[in-house]
Chimera marker file (.cmm) of the C-alpha trace (Angstrom):
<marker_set name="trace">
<marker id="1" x="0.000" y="0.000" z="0.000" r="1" g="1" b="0" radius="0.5"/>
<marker id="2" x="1.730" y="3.389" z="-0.955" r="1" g="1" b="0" radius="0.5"/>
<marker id="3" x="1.038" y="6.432" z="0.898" r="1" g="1" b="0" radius="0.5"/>
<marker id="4" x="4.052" y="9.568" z="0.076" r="1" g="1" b="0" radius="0.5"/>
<marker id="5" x="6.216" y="10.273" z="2.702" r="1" g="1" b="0" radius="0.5"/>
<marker id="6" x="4.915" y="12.866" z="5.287" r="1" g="1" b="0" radius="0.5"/>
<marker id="7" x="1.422" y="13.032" z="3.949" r="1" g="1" b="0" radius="0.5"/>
<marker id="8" x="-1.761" y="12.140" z="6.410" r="1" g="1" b="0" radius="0.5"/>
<marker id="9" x="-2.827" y="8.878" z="6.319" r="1" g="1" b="0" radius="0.5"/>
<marker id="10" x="-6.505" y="8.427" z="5.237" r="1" g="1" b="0" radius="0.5"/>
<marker id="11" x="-7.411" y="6.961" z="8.530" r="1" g="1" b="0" radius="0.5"/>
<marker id="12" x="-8.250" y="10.352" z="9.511" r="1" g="1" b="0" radius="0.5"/>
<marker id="13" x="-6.609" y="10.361" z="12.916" r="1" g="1" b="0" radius="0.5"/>
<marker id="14" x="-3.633" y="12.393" z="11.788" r="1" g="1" b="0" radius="0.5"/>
<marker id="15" x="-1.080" y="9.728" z="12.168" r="1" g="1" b="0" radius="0.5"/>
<marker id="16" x="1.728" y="11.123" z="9.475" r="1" g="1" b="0" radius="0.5"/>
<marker id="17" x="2.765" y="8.419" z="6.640" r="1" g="1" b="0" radius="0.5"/>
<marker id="18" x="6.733" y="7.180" z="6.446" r="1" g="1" b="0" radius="0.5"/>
<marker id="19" x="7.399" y="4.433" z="4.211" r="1" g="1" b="0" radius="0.5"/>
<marker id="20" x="4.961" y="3.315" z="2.721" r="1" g="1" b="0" radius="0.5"/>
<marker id="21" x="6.677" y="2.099" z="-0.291" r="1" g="1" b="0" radius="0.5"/>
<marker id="22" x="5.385" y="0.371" z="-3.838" r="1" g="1" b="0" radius="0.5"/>
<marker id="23" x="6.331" y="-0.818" z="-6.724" r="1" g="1" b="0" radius="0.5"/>
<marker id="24" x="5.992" y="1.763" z="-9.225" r="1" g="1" b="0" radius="0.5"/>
<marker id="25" x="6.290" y="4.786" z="-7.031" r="1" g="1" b="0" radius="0.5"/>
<marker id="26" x="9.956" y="6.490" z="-6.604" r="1" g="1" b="0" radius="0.5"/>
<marker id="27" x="11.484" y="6.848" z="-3.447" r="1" g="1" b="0" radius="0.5"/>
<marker id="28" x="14.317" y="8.595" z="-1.670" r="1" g="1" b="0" radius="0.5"/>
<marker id="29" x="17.675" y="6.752" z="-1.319" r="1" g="1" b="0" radius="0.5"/>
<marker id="30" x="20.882" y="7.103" z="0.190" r="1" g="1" b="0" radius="0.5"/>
<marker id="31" x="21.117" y="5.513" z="3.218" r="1" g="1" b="0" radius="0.5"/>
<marker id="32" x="19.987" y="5.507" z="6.855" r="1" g="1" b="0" radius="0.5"/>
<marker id="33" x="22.256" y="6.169" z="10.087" r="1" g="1" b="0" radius="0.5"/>
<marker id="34" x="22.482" y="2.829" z="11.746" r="1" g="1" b="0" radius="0.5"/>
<marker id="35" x="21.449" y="4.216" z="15.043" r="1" g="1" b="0" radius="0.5"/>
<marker id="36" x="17.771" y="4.836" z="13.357" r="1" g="1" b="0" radius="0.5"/>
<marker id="37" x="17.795" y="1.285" z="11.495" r="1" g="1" b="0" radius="0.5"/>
<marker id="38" x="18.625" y="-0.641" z="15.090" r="1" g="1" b="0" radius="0.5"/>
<marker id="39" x="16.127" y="1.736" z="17.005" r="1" g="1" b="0" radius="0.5"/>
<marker id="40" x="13.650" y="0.882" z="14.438" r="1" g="1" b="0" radius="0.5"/>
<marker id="41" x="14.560" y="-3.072" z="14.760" r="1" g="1" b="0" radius="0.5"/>
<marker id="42" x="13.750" y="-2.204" z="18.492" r="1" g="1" b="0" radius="0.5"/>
<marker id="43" x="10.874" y="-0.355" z="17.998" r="1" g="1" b="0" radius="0.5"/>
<marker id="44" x="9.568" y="-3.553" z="15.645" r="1" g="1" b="0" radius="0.5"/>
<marker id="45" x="9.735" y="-5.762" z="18.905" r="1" g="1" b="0" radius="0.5"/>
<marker id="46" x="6.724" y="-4.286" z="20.394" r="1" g="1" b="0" radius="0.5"/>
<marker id="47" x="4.189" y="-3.012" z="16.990" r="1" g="1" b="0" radius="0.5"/>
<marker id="48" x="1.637" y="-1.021" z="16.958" r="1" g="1" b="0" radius="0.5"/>
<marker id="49" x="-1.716" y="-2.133" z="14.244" r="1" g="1" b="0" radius="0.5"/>
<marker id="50" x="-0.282" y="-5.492" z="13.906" r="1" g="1" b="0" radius="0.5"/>
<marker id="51" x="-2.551" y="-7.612" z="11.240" r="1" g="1" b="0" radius="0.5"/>
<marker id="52" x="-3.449" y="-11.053" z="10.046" r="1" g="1" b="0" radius="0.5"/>
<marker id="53" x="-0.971" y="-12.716" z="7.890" r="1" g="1" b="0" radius="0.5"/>
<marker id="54" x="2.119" y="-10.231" z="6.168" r="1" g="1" b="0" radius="0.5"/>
<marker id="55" x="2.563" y="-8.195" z="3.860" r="1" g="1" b="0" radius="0.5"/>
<marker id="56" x="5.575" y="-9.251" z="0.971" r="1" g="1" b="0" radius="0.5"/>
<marker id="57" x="8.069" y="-6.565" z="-0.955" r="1" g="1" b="0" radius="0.5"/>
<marker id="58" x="6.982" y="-5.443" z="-3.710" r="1" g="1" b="0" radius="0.5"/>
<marker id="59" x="10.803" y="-4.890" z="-4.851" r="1" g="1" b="0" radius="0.5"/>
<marker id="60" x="12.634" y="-8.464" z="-4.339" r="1" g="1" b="0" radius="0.5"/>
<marker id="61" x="11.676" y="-11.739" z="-3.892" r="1" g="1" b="0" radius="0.5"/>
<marker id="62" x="12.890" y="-12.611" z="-0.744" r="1" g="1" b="0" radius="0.5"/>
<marker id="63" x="9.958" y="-14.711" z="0.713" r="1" g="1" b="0" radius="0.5"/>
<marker id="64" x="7.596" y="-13.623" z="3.462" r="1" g="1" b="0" radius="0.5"/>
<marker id="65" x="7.894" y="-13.074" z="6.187" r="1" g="1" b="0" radius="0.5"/>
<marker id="66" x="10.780" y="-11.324" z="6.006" r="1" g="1" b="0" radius="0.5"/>
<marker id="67" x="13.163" y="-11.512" z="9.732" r="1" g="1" b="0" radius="0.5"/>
<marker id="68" x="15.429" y="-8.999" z="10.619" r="1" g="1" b="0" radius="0.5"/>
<marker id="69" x="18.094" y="-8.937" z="13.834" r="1" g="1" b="0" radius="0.5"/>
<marker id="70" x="19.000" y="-5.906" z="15.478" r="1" g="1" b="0" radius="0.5"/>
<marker id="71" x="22.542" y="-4.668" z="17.251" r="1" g="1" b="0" radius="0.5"/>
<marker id="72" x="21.224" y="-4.783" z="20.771" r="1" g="1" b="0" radius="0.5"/>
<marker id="73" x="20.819" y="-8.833" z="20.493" r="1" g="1" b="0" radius="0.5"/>
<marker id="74" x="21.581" y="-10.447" z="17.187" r="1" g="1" b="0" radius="0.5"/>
<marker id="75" x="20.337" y="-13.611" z="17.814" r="1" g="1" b="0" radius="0.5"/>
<marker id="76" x="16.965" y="-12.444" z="18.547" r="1" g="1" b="0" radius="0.5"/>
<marker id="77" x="14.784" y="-12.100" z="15.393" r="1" g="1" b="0" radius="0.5"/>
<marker id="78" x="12.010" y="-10.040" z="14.710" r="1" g="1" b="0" radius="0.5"/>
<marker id="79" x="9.200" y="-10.557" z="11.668" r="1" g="1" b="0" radius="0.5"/>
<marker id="80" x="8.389" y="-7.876" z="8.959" r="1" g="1" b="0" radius="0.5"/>
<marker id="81" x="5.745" y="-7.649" z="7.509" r="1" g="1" b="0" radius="0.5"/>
<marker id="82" x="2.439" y="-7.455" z="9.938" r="1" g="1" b="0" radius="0.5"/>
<marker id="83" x="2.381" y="-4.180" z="11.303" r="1" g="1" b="0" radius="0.5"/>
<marker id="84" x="3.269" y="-0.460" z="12.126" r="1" g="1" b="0" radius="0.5"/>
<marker id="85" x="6.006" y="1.691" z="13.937" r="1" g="1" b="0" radius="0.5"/>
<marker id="86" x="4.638" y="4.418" z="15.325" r="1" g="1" b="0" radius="0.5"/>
<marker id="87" x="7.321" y="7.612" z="16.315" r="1" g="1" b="0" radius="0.5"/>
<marker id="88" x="6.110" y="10.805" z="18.160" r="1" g="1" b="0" radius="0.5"/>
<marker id="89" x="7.760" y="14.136" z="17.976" r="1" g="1" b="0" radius="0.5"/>
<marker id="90" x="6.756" y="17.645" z="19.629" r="1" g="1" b="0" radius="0.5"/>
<marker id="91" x="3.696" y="17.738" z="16.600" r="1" g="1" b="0" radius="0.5"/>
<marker id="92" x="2.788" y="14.413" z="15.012" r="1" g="1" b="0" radius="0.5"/>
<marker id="93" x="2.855" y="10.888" z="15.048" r="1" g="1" b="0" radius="0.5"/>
<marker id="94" x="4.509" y="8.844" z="12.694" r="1" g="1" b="0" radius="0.5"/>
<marker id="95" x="3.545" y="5.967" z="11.253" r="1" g="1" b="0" radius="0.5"/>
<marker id="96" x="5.720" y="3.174" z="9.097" r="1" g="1" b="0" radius="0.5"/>
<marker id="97" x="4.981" y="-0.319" z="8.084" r="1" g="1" b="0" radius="0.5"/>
<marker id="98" x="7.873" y="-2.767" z="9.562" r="1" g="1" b="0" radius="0.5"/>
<marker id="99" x="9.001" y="-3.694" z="6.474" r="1" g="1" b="0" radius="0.5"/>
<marker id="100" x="10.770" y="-0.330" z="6.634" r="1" g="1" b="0" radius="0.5"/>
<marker id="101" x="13.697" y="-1.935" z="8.355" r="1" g="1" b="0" radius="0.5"/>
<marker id="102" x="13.686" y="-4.156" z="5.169" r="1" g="1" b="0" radius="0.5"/>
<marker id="103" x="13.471" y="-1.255" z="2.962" r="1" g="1" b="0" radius="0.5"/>
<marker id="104" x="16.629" y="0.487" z="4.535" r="1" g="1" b="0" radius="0.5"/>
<marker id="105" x="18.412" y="-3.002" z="4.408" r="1" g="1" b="0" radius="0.5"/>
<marker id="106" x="17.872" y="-4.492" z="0.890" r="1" g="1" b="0" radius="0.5"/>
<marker id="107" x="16.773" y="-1.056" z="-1.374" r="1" g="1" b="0" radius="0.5"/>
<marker id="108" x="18.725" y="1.571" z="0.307" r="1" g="1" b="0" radius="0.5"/>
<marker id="109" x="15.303" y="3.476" z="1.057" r="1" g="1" b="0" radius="0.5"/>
<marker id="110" x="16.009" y="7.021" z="3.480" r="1" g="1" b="0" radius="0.5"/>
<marker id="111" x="13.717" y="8.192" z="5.634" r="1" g="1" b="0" radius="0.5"/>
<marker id="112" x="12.617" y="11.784" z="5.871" r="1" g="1" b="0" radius="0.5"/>
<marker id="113" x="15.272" y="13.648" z="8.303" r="1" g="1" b="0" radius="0.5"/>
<marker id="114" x="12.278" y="14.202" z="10.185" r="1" g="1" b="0" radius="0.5"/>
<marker id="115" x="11.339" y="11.351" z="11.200" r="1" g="1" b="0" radius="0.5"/>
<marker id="116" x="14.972" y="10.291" z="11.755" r="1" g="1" b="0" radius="0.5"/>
<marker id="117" x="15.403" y="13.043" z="14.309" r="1" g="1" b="0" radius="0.5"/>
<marker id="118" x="12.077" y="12.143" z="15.907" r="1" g="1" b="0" radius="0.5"/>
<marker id="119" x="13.794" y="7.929" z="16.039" r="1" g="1" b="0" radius="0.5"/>
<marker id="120" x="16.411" y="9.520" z="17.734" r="1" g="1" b="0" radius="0.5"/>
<marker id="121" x="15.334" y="12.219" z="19.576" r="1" g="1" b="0" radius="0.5"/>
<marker id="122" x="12.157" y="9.325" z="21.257" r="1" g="1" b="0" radius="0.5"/>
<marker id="123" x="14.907" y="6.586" z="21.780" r="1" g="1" b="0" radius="0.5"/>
<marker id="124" x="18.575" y="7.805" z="22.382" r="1" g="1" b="0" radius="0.5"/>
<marker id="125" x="21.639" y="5.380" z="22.869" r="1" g="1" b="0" radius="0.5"/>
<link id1="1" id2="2" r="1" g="1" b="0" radius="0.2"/>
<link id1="2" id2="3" r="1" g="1" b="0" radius="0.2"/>
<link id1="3" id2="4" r="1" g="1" b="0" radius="0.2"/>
<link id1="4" id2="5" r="1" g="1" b="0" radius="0.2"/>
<link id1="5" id2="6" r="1" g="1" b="0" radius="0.2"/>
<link id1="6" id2="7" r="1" g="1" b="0" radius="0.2"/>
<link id1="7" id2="8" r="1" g="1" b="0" radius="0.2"/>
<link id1="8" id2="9" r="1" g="1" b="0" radius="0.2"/>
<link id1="9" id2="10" r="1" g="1" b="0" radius="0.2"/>
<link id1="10" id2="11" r="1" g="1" b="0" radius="0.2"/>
<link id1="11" id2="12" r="1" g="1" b="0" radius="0.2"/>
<link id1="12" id2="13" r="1" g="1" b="0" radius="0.2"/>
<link id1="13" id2="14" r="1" g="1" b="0" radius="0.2"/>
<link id1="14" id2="15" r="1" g="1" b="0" radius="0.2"/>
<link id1="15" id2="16" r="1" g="1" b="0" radius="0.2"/>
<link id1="16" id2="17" r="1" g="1" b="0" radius="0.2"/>
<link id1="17" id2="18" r="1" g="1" b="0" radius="0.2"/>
<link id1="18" id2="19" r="1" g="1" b="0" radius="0.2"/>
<link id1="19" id2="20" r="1" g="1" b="0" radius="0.2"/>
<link id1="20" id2="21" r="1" g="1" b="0" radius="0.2"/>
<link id1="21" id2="22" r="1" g="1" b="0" radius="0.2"/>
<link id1="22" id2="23" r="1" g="1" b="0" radius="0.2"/>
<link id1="23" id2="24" r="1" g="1" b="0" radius="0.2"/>
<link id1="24" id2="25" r="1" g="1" b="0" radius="0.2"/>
<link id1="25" id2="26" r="1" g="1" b="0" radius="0.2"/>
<link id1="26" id2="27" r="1" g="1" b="0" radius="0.2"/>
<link id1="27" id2="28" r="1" g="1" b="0" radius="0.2"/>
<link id1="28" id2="29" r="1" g="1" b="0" radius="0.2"/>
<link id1="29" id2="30" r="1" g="1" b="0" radius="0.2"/>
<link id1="30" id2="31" r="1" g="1" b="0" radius="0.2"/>
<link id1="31" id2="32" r="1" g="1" b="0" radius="0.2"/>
<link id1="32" id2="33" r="1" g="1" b="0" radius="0.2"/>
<link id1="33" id2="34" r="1" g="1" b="0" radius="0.2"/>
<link id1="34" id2="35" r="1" g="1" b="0" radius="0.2"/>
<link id1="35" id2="36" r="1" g="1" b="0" radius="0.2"/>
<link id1="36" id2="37" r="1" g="1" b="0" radius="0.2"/>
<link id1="37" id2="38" r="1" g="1" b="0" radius="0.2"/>
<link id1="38" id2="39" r="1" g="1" b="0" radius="0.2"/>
<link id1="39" id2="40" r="1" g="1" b="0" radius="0.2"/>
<link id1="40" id2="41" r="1" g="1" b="0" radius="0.2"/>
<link id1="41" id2="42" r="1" g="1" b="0" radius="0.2"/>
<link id1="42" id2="43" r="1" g="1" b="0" radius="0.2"/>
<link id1="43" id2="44" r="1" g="1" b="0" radius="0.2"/>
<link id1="44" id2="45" r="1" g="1" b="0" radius="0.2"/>
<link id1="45" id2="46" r="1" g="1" b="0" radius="0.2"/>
<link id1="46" id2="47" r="1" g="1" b="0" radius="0.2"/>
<link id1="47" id2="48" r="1" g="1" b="0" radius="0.2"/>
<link id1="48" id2="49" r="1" g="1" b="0" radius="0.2"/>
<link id1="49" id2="50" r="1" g="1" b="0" radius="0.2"/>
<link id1="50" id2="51" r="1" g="1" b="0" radius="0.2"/>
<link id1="51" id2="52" r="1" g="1" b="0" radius="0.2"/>
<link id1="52" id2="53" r="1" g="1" b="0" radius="0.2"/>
<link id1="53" id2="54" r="1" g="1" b="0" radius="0.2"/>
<link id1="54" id2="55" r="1" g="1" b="0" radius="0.2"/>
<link id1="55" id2="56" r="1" g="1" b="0" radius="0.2"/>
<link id1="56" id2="57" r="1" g="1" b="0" radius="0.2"/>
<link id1="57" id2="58" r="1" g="1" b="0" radius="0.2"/>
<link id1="58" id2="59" r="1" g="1" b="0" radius="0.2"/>
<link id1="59" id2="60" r="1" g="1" b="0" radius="0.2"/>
<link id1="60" id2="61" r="1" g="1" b="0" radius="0.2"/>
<link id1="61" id2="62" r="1" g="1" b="0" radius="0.2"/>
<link id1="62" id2="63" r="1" g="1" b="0" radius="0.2"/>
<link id1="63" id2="64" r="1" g="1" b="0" radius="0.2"/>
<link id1="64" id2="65" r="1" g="1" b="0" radius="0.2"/>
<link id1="65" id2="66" r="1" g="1" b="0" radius="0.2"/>
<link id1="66" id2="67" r="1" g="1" b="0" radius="0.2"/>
<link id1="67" id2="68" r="1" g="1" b="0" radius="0.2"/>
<link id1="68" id2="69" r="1" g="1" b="0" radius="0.2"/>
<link id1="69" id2="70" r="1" g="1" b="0" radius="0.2"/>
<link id1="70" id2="71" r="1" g="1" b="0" radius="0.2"/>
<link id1="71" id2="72" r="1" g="1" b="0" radius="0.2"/>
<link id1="72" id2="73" r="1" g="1" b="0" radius="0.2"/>
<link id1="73" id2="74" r="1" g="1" b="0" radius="0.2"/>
<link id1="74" id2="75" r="1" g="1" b="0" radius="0.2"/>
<link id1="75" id2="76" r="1" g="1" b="0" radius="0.2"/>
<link id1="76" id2="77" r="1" g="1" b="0" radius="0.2"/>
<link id1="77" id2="78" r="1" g="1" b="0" radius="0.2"/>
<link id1="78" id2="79" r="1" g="1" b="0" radius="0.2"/>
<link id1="79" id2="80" r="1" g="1" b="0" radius="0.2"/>
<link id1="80" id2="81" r="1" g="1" b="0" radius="0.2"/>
<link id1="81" id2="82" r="1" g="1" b="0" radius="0.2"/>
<link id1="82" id2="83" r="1" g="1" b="0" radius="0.2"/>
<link id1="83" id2="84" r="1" g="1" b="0" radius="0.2"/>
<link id1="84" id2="85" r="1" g="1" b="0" radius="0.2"/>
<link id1="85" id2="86" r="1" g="1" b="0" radius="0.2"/>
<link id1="86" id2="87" r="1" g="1" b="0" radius="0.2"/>
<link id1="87" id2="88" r="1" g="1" b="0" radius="0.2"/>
<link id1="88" id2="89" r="1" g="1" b="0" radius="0.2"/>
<link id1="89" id2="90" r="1" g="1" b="0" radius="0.2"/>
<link id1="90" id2="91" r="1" g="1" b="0" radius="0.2"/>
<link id1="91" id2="92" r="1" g="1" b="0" radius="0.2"/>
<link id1="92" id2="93" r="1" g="1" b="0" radius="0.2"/>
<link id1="93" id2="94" r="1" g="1" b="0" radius="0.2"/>
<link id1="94" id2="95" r="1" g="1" b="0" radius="0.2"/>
<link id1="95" id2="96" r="1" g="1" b="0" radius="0.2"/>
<link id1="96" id2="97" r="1" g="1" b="0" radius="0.2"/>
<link id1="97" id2="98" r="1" g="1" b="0" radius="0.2"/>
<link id1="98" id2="99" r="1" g="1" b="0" radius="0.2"/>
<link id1="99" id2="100" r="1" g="1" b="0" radius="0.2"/>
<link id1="100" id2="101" r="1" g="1" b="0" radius="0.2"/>
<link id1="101" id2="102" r="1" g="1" b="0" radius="0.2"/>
<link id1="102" id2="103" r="1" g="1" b="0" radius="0.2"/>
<link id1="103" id2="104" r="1" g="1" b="0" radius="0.2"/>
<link id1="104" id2="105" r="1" g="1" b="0" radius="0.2"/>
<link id1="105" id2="106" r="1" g="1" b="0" radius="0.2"/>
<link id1="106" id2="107" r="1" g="1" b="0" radius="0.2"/>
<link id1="107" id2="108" r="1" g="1" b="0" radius="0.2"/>
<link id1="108" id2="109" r="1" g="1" b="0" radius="0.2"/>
<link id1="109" id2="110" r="1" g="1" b="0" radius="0.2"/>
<link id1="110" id2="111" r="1" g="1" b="0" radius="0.2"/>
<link id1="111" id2="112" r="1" g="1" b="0" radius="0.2"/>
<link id1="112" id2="113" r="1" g="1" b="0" radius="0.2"/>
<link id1="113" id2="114" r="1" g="1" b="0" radius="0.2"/>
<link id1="114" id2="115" r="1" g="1" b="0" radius="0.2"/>
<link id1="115" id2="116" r="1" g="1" b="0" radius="0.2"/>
<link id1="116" id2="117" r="1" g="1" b="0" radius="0.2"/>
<link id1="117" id2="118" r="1" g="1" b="0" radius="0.2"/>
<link id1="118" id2="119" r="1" g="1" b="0" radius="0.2"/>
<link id1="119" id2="120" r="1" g="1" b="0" radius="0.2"/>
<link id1="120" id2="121" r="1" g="1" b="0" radius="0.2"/>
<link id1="121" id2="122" r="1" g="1" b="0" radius="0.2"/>
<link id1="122" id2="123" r="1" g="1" b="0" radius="0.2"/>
<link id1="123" id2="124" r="1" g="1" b="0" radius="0.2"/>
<link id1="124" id2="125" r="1" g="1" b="0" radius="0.2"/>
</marker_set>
């Protein structure tokens, strides 16, 4: 499902849209700081919205779901796929499908600096 970066999601209860990728719509790349990508892994841990069954990439064909580790324990694995991140700063909530972490990984997506700053500024080192 594709919503563009930073853009309300229709839900109407102002949550703030951060990658929502799809196939056919362009997206920012570049790279991520790794502190955001292993606060995200965390973040993935405890989901927000979770549904039934997961969603695949629409990029690659690495099979559903797809399982990520993060620094803080790298034997502990975490599924992508099912649900949303959800990162508060001083005006809005944001909200990212899991398969974000995926996104950074395999296809190099970047997140909106502000939403970065919020991922760092909610959960420092």
């Amino acid at each position: 499902m594709y919503f563009e970066d930073l853009t309300s999601l229709p839900d109407g209860d102002g949550r703030v849209a951060v990658g929502w990728l799809e196939a056919g719509h362009a997206f920012t790349t570049g790279g991520c700081d790794p502190r955001v990508r292993d606060r995200l892994v965390h973040l993935a841990f405890e989901p927000e919205e979770r549904m039934r069954g997961y969603h695949y990439c629409e990029f690659c064909t690495e099979e559903s779901p797809i399982s990520v580790t993060g620094a803080e324990d790298p034997g502990k694995f975490v599924n992508l796929g099912d649900a949303e991140i959800w990162v508060r700063d001083r005006e809005q909530v944001f909200a990212a499908p899991t398969l974000i972490i995926h996104y950074i990984d395999a296809h190099g997506y970047r997140p909106p600096a502000v939403f970065c700053e919020a991922v760092l500024a909610q959960y420092p080192s």
